[in-house]
Backbone as CSV, one residue per row, in Angstrom:
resi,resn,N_x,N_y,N_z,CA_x,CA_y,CA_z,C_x,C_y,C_z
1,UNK,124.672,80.927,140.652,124.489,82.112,139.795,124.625,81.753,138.311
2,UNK,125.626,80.809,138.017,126.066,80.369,136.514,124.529,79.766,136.427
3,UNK,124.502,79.007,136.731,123.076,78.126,136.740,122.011,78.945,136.188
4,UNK,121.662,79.800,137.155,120.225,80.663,137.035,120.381,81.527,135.705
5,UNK,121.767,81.898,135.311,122.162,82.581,133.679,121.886,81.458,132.773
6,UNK,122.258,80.465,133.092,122.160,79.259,132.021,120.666,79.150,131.759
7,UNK,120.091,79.072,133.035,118.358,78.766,132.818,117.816,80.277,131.981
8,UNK,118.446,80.942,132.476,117.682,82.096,132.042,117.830,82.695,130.419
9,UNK,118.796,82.125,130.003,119.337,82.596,128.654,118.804,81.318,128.053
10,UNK,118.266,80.110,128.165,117.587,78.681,127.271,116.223,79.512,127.367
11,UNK,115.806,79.855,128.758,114.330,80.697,128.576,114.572,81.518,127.556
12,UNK,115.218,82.396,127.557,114.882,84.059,126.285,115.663,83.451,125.066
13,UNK,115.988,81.872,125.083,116.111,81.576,123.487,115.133,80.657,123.182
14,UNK,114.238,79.983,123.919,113.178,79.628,123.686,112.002,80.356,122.848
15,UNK,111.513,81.585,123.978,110.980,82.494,123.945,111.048,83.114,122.290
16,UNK,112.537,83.641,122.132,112.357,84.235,120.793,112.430,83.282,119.529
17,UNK,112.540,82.035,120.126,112.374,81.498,118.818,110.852,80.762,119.250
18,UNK,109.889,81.063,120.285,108.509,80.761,119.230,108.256,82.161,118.795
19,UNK,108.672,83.208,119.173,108.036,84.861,118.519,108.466,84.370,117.238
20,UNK,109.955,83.911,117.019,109.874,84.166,115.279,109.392,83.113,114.449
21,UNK,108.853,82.061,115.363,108.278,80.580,114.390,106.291,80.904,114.753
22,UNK,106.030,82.593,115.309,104.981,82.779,114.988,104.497,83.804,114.201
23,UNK,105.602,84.571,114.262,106.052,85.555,113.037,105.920,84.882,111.883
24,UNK,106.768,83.647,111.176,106.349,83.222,110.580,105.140,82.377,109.729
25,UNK,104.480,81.975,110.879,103.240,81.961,110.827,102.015,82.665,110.482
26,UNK,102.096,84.066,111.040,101.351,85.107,110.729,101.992,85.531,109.136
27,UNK,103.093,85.598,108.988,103.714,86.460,107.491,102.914,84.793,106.505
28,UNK,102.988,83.658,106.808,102.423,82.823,105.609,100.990,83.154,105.422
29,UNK,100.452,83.237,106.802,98.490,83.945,106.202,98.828,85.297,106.068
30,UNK,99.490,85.985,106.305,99.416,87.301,105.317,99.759,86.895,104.048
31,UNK,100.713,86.193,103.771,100.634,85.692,101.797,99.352,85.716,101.709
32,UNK,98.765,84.718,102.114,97.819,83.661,101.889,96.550,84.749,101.485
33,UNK,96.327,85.493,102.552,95.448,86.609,102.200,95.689,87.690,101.051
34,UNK,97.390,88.020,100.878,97.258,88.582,99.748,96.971,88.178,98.421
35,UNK,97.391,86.567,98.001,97.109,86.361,96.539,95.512,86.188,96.651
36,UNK,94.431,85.736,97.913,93.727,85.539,97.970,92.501,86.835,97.387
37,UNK,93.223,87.364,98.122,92.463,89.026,97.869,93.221,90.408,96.838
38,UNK,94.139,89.659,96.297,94.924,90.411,95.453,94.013,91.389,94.478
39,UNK,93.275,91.149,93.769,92.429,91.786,92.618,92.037,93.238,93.684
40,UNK,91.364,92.291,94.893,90.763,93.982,95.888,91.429,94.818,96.594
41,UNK,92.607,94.047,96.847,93.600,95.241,97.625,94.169,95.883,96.691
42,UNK,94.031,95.826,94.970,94.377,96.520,93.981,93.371,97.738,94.181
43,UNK,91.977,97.062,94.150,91.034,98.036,93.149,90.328,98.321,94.768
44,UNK,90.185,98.123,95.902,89.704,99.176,97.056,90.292,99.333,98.017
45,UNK,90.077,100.537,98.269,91.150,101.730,99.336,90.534,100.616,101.028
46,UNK,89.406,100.115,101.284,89.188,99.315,102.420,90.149,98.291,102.443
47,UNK,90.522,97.667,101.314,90.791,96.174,101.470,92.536,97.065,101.325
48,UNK,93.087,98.010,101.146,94.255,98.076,100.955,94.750,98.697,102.550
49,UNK,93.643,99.222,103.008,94.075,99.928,104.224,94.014,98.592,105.389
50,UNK,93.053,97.746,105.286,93.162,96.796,105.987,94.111,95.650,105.822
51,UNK,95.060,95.374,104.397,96.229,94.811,104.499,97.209,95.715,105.283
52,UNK,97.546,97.138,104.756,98.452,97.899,105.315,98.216,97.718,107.173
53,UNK,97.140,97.733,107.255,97.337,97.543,109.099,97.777,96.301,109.523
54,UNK,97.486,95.351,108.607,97.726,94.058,109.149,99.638,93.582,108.932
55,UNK,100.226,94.373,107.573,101.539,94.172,107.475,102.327,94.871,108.452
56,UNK,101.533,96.167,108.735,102.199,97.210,110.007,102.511,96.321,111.302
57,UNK,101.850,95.110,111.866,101.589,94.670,113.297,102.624,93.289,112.945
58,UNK,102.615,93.092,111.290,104.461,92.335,112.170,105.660,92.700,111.368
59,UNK,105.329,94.176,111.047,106.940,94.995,110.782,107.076,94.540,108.971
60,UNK,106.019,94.320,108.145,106.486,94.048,106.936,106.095,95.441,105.980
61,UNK,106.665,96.139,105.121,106.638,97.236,104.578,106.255,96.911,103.124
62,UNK,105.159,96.316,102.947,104.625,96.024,101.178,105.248,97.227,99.969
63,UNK,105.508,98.264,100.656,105.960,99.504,99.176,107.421,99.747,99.666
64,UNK,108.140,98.903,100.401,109.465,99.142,100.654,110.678,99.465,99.174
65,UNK,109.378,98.827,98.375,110.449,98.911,97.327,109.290,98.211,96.222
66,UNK,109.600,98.925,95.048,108.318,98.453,93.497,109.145,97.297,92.798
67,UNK,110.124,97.013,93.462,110.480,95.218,92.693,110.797,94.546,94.252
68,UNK,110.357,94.735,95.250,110.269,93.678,95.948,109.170,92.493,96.348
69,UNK,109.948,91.658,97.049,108.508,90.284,97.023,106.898,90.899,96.861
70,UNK,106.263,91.625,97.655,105.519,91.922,98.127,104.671,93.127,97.125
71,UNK,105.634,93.707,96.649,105.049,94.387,94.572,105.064,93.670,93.852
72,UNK,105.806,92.828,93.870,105.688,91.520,92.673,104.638,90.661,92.971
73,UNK,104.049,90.478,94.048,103.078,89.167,94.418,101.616,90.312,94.030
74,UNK,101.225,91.498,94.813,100.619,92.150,93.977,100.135,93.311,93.239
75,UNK,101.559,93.646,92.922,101.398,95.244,92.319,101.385,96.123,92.835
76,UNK,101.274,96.431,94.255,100.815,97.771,95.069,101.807,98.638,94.960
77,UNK,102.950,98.044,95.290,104.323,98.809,94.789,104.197,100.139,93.716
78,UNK,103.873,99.007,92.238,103.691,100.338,91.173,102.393,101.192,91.662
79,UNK,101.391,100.539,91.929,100.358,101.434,92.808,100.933,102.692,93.231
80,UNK,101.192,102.425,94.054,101.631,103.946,94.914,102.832,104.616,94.370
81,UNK,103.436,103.790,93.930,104.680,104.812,92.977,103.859,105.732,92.120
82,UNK,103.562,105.090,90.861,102.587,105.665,89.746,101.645,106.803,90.470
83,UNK,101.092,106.488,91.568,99.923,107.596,92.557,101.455,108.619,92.952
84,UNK,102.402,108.579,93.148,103.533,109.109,93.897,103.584,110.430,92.612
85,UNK,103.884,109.686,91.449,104.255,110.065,89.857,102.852,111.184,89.255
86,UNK,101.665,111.030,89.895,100.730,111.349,89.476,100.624,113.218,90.413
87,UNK,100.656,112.796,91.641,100.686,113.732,92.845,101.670,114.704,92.695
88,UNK,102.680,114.738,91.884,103.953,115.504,92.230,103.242,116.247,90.560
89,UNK,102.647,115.713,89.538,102.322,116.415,88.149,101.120,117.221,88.789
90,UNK,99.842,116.864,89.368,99.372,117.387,89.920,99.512,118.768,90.733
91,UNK,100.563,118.565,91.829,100.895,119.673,93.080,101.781,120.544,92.139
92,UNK,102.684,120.489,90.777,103.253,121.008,90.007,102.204,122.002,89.025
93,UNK,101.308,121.258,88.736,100.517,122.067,87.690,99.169,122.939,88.202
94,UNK,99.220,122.880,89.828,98.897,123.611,90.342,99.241,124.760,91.538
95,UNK,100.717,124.652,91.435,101.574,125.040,92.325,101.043,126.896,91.863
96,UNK,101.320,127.404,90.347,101.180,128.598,90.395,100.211,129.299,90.933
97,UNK,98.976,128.806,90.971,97.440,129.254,91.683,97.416,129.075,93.048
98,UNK,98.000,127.761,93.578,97.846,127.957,95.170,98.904,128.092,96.098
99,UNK,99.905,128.071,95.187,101.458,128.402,95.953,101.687,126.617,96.999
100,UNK,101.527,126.288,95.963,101.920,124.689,96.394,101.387,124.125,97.963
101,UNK,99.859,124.703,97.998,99.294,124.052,98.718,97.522,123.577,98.167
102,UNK,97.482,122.688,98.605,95.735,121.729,98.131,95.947,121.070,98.811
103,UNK,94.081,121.140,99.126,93.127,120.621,99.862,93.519,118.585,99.092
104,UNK,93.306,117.724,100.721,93.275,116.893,100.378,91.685,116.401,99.361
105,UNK,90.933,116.682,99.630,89.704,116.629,98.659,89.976,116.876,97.355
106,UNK,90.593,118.133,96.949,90.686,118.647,95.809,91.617,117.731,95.019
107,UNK,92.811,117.545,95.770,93.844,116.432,95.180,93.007,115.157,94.757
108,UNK,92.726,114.466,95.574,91.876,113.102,95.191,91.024,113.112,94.041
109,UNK,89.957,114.413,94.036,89.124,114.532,92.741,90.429,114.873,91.759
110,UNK,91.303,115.441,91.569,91.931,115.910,90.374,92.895,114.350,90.019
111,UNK,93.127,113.715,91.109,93.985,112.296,90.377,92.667,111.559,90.426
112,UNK,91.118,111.318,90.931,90.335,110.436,89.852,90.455,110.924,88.390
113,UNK,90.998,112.237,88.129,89.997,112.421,86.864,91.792,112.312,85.692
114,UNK,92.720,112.533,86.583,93.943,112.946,86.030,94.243,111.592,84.932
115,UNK,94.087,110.342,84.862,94.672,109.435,84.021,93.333,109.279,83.343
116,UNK,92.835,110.352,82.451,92.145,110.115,81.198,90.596,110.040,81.260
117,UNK,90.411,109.060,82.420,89.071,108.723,82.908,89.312,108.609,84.135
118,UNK,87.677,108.482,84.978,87.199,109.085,86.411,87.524,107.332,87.067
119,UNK,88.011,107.676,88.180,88.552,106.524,89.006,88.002,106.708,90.060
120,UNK,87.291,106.120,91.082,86.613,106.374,92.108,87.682,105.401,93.094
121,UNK,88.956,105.048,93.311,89.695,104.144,93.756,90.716,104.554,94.470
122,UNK,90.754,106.251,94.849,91.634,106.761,95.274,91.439,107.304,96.887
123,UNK,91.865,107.181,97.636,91.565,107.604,99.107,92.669,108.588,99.978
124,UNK,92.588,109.432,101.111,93.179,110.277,101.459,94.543,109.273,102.443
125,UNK,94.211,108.293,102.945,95.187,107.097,102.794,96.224,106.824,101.876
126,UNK,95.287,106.821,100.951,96.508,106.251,100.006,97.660,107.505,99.531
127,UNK,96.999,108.513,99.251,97.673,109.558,99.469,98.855,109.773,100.157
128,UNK,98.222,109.822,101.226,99.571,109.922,102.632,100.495,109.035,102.364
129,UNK,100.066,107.547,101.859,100.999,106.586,101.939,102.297,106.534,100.703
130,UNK,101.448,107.340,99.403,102.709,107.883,98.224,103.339,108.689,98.971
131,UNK,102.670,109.996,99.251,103.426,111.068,99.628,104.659,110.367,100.661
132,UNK,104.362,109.660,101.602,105.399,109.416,102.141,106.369,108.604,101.263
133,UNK,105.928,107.825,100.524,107.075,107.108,99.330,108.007,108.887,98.722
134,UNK,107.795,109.677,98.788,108.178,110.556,97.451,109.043,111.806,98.666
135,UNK,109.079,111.182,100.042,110.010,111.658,100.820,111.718,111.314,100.588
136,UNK,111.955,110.605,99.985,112.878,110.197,99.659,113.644,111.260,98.279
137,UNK,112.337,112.300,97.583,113.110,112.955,96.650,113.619,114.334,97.183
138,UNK,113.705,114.226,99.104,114.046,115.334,99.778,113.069,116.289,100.431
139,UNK,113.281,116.945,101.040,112.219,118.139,101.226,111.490,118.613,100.582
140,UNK,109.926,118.584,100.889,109.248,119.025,99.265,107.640,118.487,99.285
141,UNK,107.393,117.802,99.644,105.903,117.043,99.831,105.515,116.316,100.928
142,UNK,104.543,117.301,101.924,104.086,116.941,103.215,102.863,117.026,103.507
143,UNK,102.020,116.415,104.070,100.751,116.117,104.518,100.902,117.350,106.084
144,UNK,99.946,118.819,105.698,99.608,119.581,107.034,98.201,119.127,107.562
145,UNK,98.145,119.457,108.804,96.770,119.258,109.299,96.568,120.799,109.797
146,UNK,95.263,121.175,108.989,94.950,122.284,109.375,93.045,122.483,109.867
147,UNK,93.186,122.869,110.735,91.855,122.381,111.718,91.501,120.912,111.241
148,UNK,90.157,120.515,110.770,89.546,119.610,110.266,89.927,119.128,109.012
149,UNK,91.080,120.108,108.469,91.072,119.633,106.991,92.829,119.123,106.669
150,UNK,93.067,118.478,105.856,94.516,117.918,105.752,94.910,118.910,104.556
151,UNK,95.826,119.460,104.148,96.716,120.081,103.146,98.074,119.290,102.669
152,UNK,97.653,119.511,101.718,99.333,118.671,100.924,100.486,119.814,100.169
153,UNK,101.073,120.268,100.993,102.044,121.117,101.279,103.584,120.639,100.239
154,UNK,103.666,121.313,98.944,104.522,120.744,97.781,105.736,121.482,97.852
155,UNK,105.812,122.452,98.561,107.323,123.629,98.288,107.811,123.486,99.948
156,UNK,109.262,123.644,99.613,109.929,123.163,100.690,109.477,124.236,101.509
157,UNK,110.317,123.800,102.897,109.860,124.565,104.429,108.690,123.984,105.188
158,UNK,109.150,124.132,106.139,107.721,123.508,107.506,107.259,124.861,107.597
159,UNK,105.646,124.692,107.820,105.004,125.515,108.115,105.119,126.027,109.400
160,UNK,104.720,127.094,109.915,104.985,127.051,111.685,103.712,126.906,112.162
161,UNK,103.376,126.688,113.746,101.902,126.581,114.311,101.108,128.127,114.127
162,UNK,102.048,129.164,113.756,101.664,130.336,113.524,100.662,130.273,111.901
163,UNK,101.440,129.787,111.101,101.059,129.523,109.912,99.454,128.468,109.182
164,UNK,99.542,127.600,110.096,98.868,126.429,110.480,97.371,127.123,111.198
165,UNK,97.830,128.318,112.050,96.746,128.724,113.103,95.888,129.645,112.066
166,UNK,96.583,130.522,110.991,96.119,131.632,110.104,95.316,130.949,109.169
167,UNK,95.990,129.525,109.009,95.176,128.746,107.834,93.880,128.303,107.964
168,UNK,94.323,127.920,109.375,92.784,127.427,110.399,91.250,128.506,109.687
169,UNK,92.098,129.721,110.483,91.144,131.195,110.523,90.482,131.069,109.214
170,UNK,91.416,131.083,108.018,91.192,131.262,106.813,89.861,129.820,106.184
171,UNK,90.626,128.638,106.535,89.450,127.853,106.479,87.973,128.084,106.945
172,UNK,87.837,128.710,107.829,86.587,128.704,108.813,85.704,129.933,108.119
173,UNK,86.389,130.831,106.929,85.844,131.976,106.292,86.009,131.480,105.114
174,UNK,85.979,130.656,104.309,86.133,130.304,102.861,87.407,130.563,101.885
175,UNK,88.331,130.478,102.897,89.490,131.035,102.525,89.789,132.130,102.568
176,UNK,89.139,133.175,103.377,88.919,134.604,103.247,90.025,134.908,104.773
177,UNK,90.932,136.130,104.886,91.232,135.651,105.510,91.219,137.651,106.321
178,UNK,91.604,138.332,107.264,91.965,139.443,108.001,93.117,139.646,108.893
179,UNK,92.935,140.955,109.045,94.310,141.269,110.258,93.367,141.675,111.275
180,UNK,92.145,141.557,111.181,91.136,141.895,112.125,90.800,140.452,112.841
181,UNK,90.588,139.280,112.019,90.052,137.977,112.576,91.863,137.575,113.555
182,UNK,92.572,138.334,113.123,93.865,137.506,113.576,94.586,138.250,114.798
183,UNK,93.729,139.577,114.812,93.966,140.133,116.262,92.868,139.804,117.212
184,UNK,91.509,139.112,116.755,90.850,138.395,117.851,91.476,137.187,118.646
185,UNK,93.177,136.781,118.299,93.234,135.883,118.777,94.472,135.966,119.850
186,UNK,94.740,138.021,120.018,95.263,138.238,120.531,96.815,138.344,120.201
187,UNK,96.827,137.946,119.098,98.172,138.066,118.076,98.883,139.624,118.343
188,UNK,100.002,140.375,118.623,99.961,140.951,118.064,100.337,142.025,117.056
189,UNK,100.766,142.972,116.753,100.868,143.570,115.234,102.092,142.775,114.819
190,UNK,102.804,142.784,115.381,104.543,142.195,114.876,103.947,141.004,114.220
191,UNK,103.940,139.824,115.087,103.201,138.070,114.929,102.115,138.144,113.512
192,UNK,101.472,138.767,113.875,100.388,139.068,112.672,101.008,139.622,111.148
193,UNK,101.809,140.418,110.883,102.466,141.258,109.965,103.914,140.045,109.589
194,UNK,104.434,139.200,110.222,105.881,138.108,110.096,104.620,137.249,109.439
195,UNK,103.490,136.683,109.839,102.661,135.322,109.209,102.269,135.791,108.224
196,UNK,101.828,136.727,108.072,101.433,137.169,106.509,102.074,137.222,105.487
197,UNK,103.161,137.958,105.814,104.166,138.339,104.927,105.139,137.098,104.462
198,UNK,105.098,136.251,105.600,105.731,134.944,105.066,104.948,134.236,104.334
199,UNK,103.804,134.210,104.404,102.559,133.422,103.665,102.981,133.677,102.386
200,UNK,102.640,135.237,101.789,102.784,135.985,101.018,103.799,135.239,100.197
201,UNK,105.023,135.572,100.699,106.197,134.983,99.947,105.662,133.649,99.407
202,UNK,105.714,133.117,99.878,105.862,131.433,99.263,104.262,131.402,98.453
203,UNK,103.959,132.589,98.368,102.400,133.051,97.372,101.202,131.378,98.028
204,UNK,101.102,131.792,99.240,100.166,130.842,99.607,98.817,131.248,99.851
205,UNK,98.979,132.730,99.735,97.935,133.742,100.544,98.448,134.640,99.423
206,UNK,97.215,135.376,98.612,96.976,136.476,98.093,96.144,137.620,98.777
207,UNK,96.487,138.989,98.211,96.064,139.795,99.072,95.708,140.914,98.257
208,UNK,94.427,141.424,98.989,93.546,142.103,97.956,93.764,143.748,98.771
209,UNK,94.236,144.095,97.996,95.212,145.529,99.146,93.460,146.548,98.963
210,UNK,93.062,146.269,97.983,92.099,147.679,98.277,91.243,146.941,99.572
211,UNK,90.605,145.834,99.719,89.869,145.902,100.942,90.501,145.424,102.028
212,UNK,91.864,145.319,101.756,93.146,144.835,103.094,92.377,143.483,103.852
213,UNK,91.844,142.682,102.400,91.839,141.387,103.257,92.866,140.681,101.905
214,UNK,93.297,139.042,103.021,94.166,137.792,102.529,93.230,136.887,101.811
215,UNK,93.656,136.072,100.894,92.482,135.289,100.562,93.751,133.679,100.586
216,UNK,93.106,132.635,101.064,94.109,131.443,100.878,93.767,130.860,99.638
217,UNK,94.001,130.554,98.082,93.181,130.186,97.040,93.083,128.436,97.054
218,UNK,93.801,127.630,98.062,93.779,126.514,98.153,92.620,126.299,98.755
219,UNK,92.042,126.967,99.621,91.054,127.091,100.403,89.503,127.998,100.335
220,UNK,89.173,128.304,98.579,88.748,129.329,98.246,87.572,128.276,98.265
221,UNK,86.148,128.727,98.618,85.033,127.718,98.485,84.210,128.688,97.516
């Protein structure tokens, strides 16, 4: 029995030391590829999404930090910080009109155009990937999925699937929204009258009392 532990524990220290002498292997051609391709994983959202998958598959986190190895070798760090820094002036200076929700589209065009001149270098990726950097300043900036379309959700609170489902509705009408489209879904008066009214509050949904429809203005086409 000692025996077969002895054999068996030289096996699983064998074992993990070629995983980590191939780990290492793979992390030197990931250098290798980054100074190689450094200029493009700066300047395109392909070549940055295809490092990010490739650092994901052996556990290395390139924006773990904007002075570590991996920002210093090539910048991406301040990249997405600065995009982090940009997104929060953005979702701020449009918070009063849509009640701190925008369309991922709308965001992307407003940070090409936001630093002075038009940047065509920005992707709904990269996005996600600040926003998740800027989790760290607490509750406050989240990526929703609402039908087909993503929302970047700036004021605290989770939305509910109730909330999410009205937004849906509202998307599919130009942002236009009813208590008529929302009892086709079998909702009823209570469920329908709590989603609104919570909408309301956090002013995500305006409401046009003479023709008793909602309008979502994040979602206004």
């Amino acid at each position: 029995s000692s025996g077969i532990n002895a054999e068996y524990g030289d096996l699983a220290e064998l074992q993990l030391k070629q995983v980590s002498e191939q780990m290492e292997v793979f992390k030197t051609q990931l250098e290798e590829f980054a100074i190689k391709y450094k200029s493009e994983i700066k300047k395109t959202p392909e070549f940055r999404a295809h490092f990010q998958m490739m650092c994901s598959k052996i556990g290395v986190d390139p924006l773990a930090s904007s002075k570590g190895f991996w920002a210093q070798l090539l910048g991406v760090g301040d990249f997405y910080y600065e995009l982090g820094v940009q997104i929060v002036e953005v979702c701020l200076a449009t918070r009063p009109i849509n009640g701190g929700l925008i369309t991922m589209e709308e965001l992307c065009l407003r940070l090409e155009k936001s630093s002075g001149k038009t940047r065509k270098d920005i992707r709904s990726d990269d996005i996600n990937r600040a926003i998740a950097k800027l989790a760290v300043l607490g509750d406050g900036f989240t990526v929703v999925k609402v039908g087909k379309q993503q929302l970047v959700q700036s004021v605290p609170g989770e939305l509910s699937m109730d909330h999410t489902t009205a937004l849906d509705v509202a998307a599919k009408h130009g942002g236009q929204l009813t208590v008529e489209e929302l009892e086709r879904l079998g909702w009823p008066d209570l469920r329908i009258r709590s989603t609104l009214d919570n909408l309301l509050e956090q002013s995500m949904v305006w409401v046009d009392e003479v023709n008793s429809t909602y309008w979502v203005p994040a979602l206004f086409k």
